[in-house]
C-alpha positions as CSV (number, residue, x, y, z in Angstrom):
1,X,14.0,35.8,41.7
2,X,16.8,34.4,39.9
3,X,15.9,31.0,41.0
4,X,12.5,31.3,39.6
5,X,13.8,32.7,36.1
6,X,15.8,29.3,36.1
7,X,12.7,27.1,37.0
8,X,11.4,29.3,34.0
9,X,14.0,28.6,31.5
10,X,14.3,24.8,32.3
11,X,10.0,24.3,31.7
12,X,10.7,26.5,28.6
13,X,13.4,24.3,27.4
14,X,11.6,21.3,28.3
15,X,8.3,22.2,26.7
16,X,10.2,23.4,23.7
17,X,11.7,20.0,23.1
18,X,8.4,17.8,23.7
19,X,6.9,20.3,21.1
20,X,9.8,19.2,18.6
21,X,9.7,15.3,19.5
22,X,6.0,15.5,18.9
23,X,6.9,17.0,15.7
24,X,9.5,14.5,14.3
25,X,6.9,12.0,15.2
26,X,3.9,13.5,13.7
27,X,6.3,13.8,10.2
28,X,7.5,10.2,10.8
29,X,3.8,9.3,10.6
30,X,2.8,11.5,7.8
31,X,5.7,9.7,5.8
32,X,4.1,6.3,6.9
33,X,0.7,7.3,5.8
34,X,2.4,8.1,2.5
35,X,4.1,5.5,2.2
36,X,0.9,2.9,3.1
37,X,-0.6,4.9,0.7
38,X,2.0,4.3,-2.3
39,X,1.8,0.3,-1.6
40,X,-1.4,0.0,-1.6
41,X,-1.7,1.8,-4.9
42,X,0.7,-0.6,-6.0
43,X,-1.1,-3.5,-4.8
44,X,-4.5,-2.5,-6.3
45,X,-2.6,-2.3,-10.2
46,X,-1.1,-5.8,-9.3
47,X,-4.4,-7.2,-8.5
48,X,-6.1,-5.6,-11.8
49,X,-3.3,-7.2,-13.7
50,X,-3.9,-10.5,-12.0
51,X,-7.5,-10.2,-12.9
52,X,-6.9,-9.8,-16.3
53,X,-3.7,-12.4,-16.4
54,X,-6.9,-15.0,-14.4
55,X,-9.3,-14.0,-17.6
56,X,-6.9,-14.4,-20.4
57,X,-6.3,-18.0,-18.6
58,X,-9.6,-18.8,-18.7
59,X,-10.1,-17.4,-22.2
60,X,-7.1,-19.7,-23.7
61,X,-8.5,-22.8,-21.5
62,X,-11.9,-22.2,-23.2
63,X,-10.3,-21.8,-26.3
64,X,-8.7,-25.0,-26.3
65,X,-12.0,-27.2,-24.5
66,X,-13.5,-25.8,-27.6
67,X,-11.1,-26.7,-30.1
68,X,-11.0,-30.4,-28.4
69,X,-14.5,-30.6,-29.1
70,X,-14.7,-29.8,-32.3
71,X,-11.6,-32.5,-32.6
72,X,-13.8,-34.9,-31.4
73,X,-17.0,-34.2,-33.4
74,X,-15.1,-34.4,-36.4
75,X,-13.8,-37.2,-35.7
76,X,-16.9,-38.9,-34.9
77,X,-18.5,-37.9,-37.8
């Protein structure tokens, strides 16, 4: 009987610490999901930035193929 209350303990103590591994690693991936969440926030504000940095670009380059043009009437005329 004593044997079998030892077999007992020892699956216990086994099943107990697979329980606690699979734990740590289900927090270690929560973290990762938060933390792939966090970046990806990040990178969504840098690429609105970039799209406005792109059209302010475009905006001075227009501005100044305009102003070249007008240069260049006027100085045809």
């Amino acid at each position: 009987m004593a044997l079998d209350a030892r077999n007992l303990a020892h699956r216990l103590a086994a099943a107990v610490a697979v329980a606690m591994a699979l734990l740590a690693v289900a927090g270690c991936g929560a973290e990762v999901a938060g933390g792939a969440a966090v970046v990806g926030g990040l990178q969504a504000q840098q690429a609105a930035q970039a799209r406005r940095q792109q059209a302010q670009v475009a905006d001075g380059l227009k501005a100044a193929q305009d102003a070249g043009l007008a240069r260049a009437a006027s100085a045809a005329d």
